[in-house]
Each structure stands twice: as structure tokens, then as C-alpha cells.
C-alpha atoms as one frame of an Amber mdcrd trajectory, in Angstrom:
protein
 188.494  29.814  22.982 186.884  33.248  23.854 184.542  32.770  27.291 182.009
  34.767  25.390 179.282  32.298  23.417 176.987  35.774  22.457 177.923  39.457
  22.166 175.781  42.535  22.790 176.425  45.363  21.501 175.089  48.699  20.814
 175.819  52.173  19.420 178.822  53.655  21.528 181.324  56.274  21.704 183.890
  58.037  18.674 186.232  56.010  17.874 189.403  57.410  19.293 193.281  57.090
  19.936 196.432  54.647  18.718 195.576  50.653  18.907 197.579  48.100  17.656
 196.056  45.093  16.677 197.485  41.614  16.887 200.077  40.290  14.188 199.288
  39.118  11.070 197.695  35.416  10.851 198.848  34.851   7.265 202.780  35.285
   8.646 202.545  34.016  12.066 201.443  30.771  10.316 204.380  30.446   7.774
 206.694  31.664  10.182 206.302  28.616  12.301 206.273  26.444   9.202 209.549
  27.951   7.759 211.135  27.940  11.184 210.206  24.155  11.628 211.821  23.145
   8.457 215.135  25.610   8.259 218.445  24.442   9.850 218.707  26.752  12.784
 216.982  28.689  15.574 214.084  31.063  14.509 212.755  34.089  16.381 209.342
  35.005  16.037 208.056  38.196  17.694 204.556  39.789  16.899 203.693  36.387
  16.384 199.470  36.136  16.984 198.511  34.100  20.105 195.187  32.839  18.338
 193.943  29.426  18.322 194.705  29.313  14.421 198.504  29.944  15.033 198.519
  27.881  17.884 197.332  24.714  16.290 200.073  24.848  13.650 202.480  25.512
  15.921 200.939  22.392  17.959 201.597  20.177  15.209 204.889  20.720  14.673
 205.324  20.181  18.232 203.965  16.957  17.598 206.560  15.960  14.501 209.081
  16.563  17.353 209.959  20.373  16.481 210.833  22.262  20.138 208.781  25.321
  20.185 209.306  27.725  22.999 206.865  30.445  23.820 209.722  33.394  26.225
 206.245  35.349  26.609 203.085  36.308  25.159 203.181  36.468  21.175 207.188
  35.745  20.549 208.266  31.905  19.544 211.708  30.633  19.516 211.310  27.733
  16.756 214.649  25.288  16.880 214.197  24.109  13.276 215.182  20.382  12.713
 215.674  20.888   8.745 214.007  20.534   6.085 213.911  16.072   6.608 214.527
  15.914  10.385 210.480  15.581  10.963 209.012  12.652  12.881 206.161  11.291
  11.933 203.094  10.662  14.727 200.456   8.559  14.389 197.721  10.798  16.109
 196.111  12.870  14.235 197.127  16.209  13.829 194.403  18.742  14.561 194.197
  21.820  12.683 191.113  23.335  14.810 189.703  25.899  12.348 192.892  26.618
  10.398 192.376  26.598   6.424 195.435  28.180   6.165 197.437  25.480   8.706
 195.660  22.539   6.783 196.335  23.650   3.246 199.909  24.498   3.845 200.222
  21.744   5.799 199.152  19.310   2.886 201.737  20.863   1.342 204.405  20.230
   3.593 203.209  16.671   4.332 202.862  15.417   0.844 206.494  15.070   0.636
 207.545  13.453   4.286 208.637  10.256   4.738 205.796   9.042   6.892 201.507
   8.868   6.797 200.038  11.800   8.080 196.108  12.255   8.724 195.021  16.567
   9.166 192.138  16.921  11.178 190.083  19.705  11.822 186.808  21.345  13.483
 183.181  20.930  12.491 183.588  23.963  10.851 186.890  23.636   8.781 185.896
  19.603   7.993 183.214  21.211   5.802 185.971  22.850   3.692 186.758  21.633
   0.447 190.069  20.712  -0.392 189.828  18.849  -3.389 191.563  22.352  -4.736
 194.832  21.811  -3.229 194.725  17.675  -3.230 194.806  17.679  -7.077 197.958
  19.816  -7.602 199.185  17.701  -4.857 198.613  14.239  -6.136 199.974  15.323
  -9.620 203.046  16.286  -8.251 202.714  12.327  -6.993 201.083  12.768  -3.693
 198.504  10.612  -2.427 195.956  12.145  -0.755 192.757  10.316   0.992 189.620
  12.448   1.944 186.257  12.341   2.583 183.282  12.636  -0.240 183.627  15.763
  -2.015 187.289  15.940  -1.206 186.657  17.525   2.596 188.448  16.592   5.890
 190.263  14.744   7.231 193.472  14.402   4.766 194.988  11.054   5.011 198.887
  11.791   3.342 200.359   8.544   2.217 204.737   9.037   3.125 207.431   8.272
   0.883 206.129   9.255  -2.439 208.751  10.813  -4.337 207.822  14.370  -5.836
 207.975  16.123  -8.884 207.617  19.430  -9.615 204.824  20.813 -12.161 203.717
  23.910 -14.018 200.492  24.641 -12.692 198.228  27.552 -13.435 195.144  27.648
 -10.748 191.503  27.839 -11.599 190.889  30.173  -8.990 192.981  32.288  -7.565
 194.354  31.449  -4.297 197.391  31.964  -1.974 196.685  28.874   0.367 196.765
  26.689  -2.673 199.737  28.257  -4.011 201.487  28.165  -0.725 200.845  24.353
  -0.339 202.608  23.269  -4.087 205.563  25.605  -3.412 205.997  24.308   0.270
 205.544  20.578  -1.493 208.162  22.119  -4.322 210.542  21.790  -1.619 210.478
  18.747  -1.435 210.111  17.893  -5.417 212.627  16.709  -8.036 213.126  19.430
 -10.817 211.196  23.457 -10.690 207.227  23.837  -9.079 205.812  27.056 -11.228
 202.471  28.325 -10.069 200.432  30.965 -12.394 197.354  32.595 -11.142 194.894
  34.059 -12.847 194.919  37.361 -10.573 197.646  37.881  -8.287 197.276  36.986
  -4.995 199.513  37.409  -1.745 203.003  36.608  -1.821 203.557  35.905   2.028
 204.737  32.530   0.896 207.286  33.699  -1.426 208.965  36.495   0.630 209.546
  34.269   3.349 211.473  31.676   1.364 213.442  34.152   0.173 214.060  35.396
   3.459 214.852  31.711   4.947 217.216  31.495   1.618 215.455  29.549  -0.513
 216.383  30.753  -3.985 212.894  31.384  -5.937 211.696  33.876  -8.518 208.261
  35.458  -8.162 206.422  38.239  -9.724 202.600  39.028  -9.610 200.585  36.170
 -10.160 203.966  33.788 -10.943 206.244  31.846  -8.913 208.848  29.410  -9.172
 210.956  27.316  -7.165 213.580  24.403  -7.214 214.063  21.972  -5.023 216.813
  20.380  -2.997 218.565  23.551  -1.460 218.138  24.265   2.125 215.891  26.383
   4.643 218.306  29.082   7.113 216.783  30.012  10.395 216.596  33.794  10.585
 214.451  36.375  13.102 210.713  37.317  11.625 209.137  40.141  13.295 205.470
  40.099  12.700 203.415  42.997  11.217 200.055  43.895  12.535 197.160  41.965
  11.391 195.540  44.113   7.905 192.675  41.804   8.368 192.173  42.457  12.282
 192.653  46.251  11.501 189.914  46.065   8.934 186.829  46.072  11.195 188.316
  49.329  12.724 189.352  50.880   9.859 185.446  50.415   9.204 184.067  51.420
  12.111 186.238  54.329  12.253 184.879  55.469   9.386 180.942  55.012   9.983
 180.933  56.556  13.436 180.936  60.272  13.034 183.251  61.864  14.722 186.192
  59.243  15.395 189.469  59.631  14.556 191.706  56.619  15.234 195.390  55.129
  14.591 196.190  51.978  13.641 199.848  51.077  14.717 202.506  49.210  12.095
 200.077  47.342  10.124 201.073  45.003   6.905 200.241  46.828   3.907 201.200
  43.672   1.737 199.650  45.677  -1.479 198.280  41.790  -2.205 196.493  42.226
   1.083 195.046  45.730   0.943 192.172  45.957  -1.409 189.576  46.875   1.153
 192.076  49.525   1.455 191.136  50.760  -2.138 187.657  49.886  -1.785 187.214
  51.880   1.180 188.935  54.933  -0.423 186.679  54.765  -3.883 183.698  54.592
  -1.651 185.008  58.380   0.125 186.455  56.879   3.481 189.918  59.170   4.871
 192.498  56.990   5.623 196.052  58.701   5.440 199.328  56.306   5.403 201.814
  57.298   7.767 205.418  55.976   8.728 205.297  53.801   5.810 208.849  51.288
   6.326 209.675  47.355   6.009 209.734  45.135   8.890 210.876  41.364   8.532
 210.534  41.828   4.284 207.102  43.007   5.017 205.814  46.920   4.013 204.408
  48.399   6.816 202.624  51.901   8.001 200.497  53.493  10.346 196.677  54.121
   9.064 195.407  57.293  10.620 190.884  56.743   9.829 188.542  59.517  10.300
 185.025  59.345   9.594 183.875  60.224   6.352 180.402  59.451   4.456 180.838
  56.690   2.721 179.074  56.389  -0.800 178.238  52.840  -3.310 180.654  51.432
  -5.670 181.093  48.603  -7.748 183.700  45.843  -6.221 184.589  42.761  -8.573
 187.708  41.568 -10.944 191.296  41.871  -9.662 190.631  43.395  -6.440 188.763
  40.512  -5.264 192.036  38.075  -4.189 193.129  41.309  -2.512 190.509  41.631
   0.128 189.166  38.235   0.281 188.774  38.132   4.335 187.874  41.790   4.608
 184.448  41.224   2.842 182.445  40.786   6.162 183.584  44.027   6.796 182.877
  45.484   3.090 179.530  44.697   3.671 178.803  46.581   6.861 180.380  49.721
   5.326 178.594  49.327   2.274 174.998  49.023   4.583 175.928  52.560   6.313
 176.981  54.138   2.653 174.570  56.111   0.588 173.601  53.931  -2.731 173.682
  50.786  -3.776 177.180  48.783  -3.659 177.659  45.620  -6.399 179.308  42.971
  -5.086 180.870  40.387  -8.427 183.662  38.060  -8.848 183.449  36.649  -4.766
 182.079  33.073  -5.313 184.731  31.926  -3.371 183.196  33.677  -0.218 180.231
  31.074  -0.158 183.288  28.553   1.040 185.201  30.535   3.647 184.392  29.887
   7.696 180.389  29.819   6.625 178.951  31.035   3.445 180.016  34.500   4.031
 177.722  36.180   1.370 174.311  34.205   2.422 175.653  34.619   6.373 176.148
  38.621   6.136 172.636  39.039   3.947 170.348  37.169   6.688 172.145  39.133
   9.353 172.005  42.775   7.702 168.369  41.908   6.430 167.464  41.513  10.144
 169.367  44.712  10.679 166.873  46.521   8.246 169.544  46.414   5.341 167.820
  45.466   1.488 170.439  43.010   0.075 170.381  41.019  -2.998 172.109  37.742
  -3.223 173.887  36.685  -6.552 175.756  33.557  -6.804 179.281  35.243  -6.678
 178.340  38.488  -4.770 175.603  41.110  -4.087 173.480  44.528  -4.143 173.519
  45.902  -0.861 171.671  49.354  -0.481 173.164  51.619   2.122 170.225  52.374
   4.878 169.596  52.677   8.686 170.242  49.804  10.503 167.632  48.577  13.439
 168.478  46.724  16.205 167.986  42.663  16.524 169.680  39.439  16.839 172.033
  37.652  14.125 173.989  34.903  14.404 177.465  34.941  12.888 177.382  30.985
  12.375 180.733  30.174  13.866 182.399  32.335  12.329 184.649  35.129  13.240
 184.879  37.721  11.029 181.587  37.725  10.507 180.919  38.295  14.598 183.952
  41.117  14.461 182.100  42.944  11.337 178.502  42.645  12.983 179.918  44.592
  16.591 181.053  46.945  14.301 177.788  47.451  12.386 176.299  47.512  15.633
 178.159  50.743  16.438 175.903  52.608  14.057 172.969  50.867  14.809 169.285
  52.275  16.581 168.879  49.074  19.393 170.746  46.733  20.373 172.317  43.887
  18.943 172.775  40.644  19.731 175.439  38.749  17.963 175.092  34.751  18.401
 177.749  32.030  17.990 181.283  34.504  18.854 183.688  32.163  20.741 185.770
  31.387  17.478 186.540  35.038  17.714 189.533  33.931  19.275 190.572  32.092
  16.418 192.175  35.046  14.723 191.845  38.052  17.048 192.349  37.420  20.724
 191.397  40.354  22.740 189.050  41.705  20.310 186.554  42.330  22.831 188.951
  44.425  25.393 190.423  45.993  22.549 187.186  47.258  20.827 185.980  48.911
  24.238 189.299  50.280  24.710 188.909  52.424  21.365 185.310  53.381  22.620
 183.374  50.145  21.506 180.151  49.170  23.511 180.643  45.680  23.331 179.585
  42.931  26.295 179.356  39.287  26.469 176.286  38.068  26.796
């Protein structure tokens, strides 16, 4: 965990020069999983050294997978196949990981021994009554809390089937767990979405040699084939680069570079967002690296104006709300916020967390039940408190850059969850940024 418990921040310098954030969460995670499972050594470079990452990577350790660590963010995975698991009877602790439970589930559901996932205050409020029911009618069975939260109790040696399933509500964790369960399941898993969401999941089978066909908002697999070890090489973090790419572009006169970043076009709607509201941001060196598209994003500042966000861009920018709303607080207008229900059940309620804190910040803001009305203003000085939560924190120290006092962002240490270093790394590109 980060040292830091509180940040202050205030307004700083231009935002200026070539960063590189850390590599993507979304692929470090599967990475590990696909390594664990395939016959064969993996190598993982780029791979992010957060405490998300880590705690999957921990559990496998503990179903008897060897996972060496040569030096900071690379991973040598010796994969034990996709049966050679042990089971343990401690608990396996997730920490904050959505992603590392859900998949996880996933995986589990078709092993040959009980399993119980455990995770953090925080993540055991999550529900996952979402990914359970797929589970269990593929012939899981799944015990939970009330309400379907934390801790998963996986009952071993069910035998599998696969299903068609088309989900409610569009979601790449939940799609991620049935395929990795379709592994394991007699006959073809097909998952339909009702918007496309990110296919991290499905590229990486592919690239472990899986066969599976996939399209937007469709995939299918079969199983009994087998998992091949084979190198991954980590893009940048899209999420991580999204506070910058917003800061970048509310602080007059910066001008920054944002090195090899994923550009997963079911990743990059802030992306589009951003552009529609006026914001410069010029793709550069676009290329693939390990299956993944990939270019450098050159931001300047630009006045921002208000837009409408909502329907099929939503899935694409999920996690970069947080960040949304600070640029839509320093844009002139009013920006509409629809079709994000599914923020109210991310790290903290992400819409009712980022309207308290910009309302203190001298932002009007609107709460609706899947969204909201924020109108662009000048934002004051004060205290918020990011309630645990990460990106939250990460978007307020950028706010904070075009702020008139200080500000005093509470509850930071899970920070480190997905972005270790953010703290050195902000100040390097001209942040004013100090623990508290």
C-alpha cells in the first residue's frame, strides 16, 4: 500500500514532457491467469507491480503455480496446465481486485477442489450475484453472502457445461469469467452483450492457442483443447494515462506525451469523449505489441466544451469516468451524464462519490440514478474524500491542478492498487502533489 493516507495538492506547473505510465491492469491480470493454466513457461514484461496484479498472481502462487518476479514489473509464470492446480484450503485473498475475483470465479468453478475468494472491506461490498448465476447454470455451485457479495465459497468437481448466454448488462469481467469457466465445460460457452465491451479476454486465448471466434459484442469458445505458454509484453495502462490525458488538457499551456499506451478501441471511449468535448490529442506511432494496438498520445491543452455522454460509449470508458467528470467541471456548459448505473457499484459509488467532492470544489452537479449534469465552473479549494477509492483520489489531484486553494484529498493509500508511483510520477510531469 501507498505510505500516503491524505494528499495535498494544489494548482502547479504545465504539464510537460514524455511519461510512461504503468502497464495495463486489465492484461497484467489475464496474463498471469493464462500463464498459470497453459503448458509451458510464460514471460510477462510491462506487467503492473500494483497490489491488484499482485494478489492474483499471489493466488496462483498459492494453487502451487511458481511465479518468479527477474525484476521490477516482468513475471516468468511456469504454467502447470490447464488441470495441474492444487487446491488450498486458506482462503485466497483477492485484496481489492474485481477483476482477480470475477475471473477467478471463473477459473475456479471448474477445478477439482473447494475454493473460498476473499477480498477487502471494499471489494466484499461488491456484488457478484452477476457472474455467480452464469456460473451456477453452467453447473457451478457458488456460496455467498446476502445479496450475493463476498466471500465466494466454489464447491470442486462439478462437471461443466457450456451455455449461450446473452448478459443483462454489459460487462467484460463477467464475460471473462464464463469463457475462462468455458474452458473447462463440455460442449461451446457463447456470450452476447448488449454493447460491446473489451476483448482482452479473447485476444489472449487466441494468443495462448485456444481456438475461439469473437466479434463485437460475441464470443465463443469450446472446450477441451489446451493453453500454450507464449511471451506477453504489456501495453501501458489507457486507464492510468487517463488522468493525464485530462490534466493535460485543463492546464493551459501543457503539452505532454504519453508513451506506448493500449488503444484497445473497447477501452478508449474517454478518448472520443474527450475529443467531442474540443480536447487535442494526436495519435502517434500507432503499432501492435503482444496482439494489443498501441500508440503514443501527444495532449495539449485545449478549452474543453459540454457534451452529452450515454449509449454505446459507456462500456468503453467505464473506469475513466472519475476522470470525465473533472474535465467536464473545467469545460464551458453543461455535460449529461446517461446510461452509467453501473458506476454506483465500482470501488465506491463513483457518481454520488465525485458529486459530494466537486460540490465542495464549487462545481453545480446533478445526480440521476444512472449519471449526471455537471456544469463546467471554477473550482475552489477544500477537502474531499475519495472513499477508498483510487481513481477517484487520481482524478481529484488532477482537478486540483486547476483549482484556486488547496486541496486536500482524504482516504489515497489504495492508490497503489492500480497505479504505483502515481505520486512521483505526477510531480515529475509538473504535478504539485504531497502527502499529507
Amino acid at each position: 500500500m501507498s505510505a500516503a493516507q491524505d494528499w495535498v495538492a494544489r494548482r502547479g506547473q504545465p504539464l510537460r514532457g514524455s511519461l510512461r505510465v504503468p502497464g495495463d491492469k486489465s492484461v497484467s491480470h489475464r496474463a498471469v491467469m493464462l500463464g498459470a493454466l497453459a503448458e509451458g513457461t510464460t514471460r510477462i514484461s510491462g506487467f503492473l507491480e500494483g497490489e491488484d496484479t499482485r494478489a492474483t498472481a499471489r493466488v496462483f502462487e498459492q494453487l502451487g503455480v511458481r511465479i518468479e518476479t527477474p525484476s521490477a514489473s516482468e513475471r516468468i509464470v511456469h504454467g502447470v496446465g490447464l488441470h495441474g492446480l492444487k487446491g488450498n484450503t486458506a482462503p485466497l485473498d483477492c485484496g481489492n481486485a474485481g477483476t482477480g475475483m470475477r475471473l477467478l470465479a471463473g477459473v475456479l468453478a471448474g477445478q477439482a477442489f473447494d475454493s473460498v475468494l476473499v477480498g477487502d472491506a471494499s471489494l466484499s461490498k461488491r456484488p457478484m450475484r452477476r457472474v455467480t448465476e452464469p456460473l451456477e447454470q453452467m453447473g457451478a455451485r457458488i456460496g455467498s453472502e446476502a445479496g450475493g457479495l463476498p466471500p465466494l465459497r466454489l464447491a470442486g468437481g462439478r462437471a461443466l457445461h457450456g451455455i449461450d448466454y446473452t448478459l443483462p448488462v454489459a460487462s467484460a469481467q463477467v464475460k471473462s469469467a464464463l469463457l475462462l469457466a468455458g474452458l473447462y465445460a463440455h460442449g461451446d460457452t457463447v456470450v452476447r452483450e448488449p454493447h460491446p465491451t473489451r476483448d482482452y479476454t479473447e485476444r489472449m486465448l487466441a494468443a495462448f492457442g485456444w481456438p475461439i471466434e469473437f466479434s463485437p459484442g460475441f464470443a465463443r469458445i469450446e472446450g477441451g483443447h489446451r493453453l500454450r505458454a507464449t511471451d506477453v509484453q504489456v501495453p501501458a495502462d489507457f486507464s492510468s494515462a487517463a488522468f493525464f490525458l485530462v490534466a493535460a488538457s485543463i492546464v493551459p499551456g501543457s503539452e505532454l506525451r504519453l508513451q506506448a499506451v493500449g488503444m484497445n478501441p473497447r477501452r478508449t471511449g474517454l478518448l472520443t469523449a474527450l475529443r467531442a468535448m474540443g480536447a487535442d490529442i494526436t495519435e502517434l506511432d500507432r503499432r501492435e505489441q503482444g496482439g494489443e494496438p498501441v500508440a503514443d498520445l501527444l495532449v495539449r491543452h485545449a478549452p474543453l466544451h459540454g457534451i452529452e455522454v450515454g449509449g454505446e460509449l459507456v462500456p468503453d470508458m467505464i473506469d475513466e469516468f472519475p476522470a470525465l467528470f473533472v474535465a467536464a467541471a473545467c469545460a464551458q456548459g453543461d455535460t449529461v451524464i446517461r446510461d452509467a448505473a453501473e458506476l454506483r457499484v465500482k470501488e465506491s459509488d463513483r457518481i454520488a462519490t465525485m458529486a459530494q467532492g466537486l460540490r465542495t470544489l464549487g462545481i453545480a452537479i446533478e445526480e440521476t440514478a444512472d449519471g449526471a449534469v455537471i456544469s463546467g465552473g471554477r473550482l475552489r479549494g477544500g477537502a474531499v474524500d475519495s472513499h477508498g477509492d483510487h481513481r477517484i483520489a487520481m482524478s481529484f489531484a488532477m482537478a486540483a491542478q486547476r483549482a484556486e486553494g488547496e486541496v486536500r484529498i482524504g482516504d489515497v493509500a489504495n492508490v497503489a492498487t492500480s497505479f504505483p508511483g502515481f505520486e512521483s510520477l505526477a510531480r515529475q510531469a509538473g504535478l504539485q502533489l504531497d502527502a499529507a
